[in-house]
N, C-alpha and C positions, 0 to 999 in steps of 0.2 A: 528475578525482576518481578514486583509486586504492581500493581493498580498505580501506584502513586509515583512508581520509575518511569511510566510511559510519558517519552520526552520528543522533542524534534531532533533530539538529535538522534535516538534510535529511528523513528521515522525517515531519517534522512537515508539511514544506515540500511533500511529493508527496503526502501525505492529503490535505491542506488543495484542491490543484492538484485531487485526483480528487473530493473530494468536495463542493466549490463548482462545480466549471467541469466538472465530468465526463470530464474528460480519461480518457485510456487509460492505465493505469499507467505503461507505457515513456515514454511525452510526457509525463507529469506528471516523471518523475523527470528529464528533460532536459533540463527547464525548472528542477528543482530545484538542479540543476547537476554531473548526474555525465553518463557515459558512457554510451551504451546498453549495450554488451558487458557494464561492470560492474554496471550495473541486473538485466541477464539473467544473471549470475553470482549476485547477490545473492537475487534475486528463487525461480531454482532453488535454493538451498540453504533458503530459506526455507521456499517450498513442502515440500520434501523431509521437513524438522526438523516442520512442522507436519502431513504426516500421518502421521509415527511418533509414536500414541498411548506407544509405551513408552519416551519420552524424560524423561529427567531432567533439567528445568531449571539446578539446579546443578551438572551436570557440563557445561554449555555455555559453549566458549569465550563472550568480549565479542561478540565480531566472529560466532558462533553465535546468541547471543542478540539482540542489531540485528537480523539475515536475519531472524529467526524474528516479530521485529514488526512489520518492515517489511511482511513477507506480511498478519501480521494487522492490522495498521492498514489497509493497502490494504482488505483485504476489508470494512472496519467503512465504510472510505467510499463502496465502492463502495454499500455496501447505503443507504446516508443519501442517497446521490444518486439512486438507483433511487426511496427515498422518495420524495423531495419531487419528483419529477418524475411520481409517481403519483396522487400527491395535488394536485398542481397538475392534472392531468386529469381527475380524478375533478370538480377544485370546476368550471372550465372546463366540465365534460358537465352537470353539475346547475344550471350556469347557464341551458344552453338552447341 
């Protein structure tokens, strides 16, 4: 998988990988079927575009805009899996 594969639908496929199975974002997206190197290419511009608050959505290339979801999708799973692994502890502690 090259620069120009990264789609929503492999994002869909690395959320899903991190936030069911708790995968590491690199391993989920490996399994989703790219590259590490391109994952880590993606992954840094990602990062980068989301924490420049003065960024204009509409001036961002396609291929800017995927980076920048792919980051935020990750993060929305990592947090849903943090969840329910908390809450599964919490109910597990109040069991006894």
């Amino acid at each position: 998988m090259s620069d120009h594969e990264l789609t929503e639908a492999f994002i869909d496929a690395t959320a899903a990988h991190v936030r069911t199975n708790g995968l590491w974002p690199d391993r989920a997206a490996i399994l989703a079927g790219a590259l590490r190197r391109d994952y880590e290419r993606w992954a840094e511009l990602g990062d980068t575009l989301n924490r420049n608050l003065a960024i204009d959505s509409e001036t961002l290339t396609s291929h800017e805009r995927l980076c920048l979801e792919l980051v935020r999708r990750i993060d929305q799973a990592e947090s849903e899996n943090s969840y329910r692994l908390l809450s599964a502890y919490i109910h597990a502690a109040s069991l006894g």
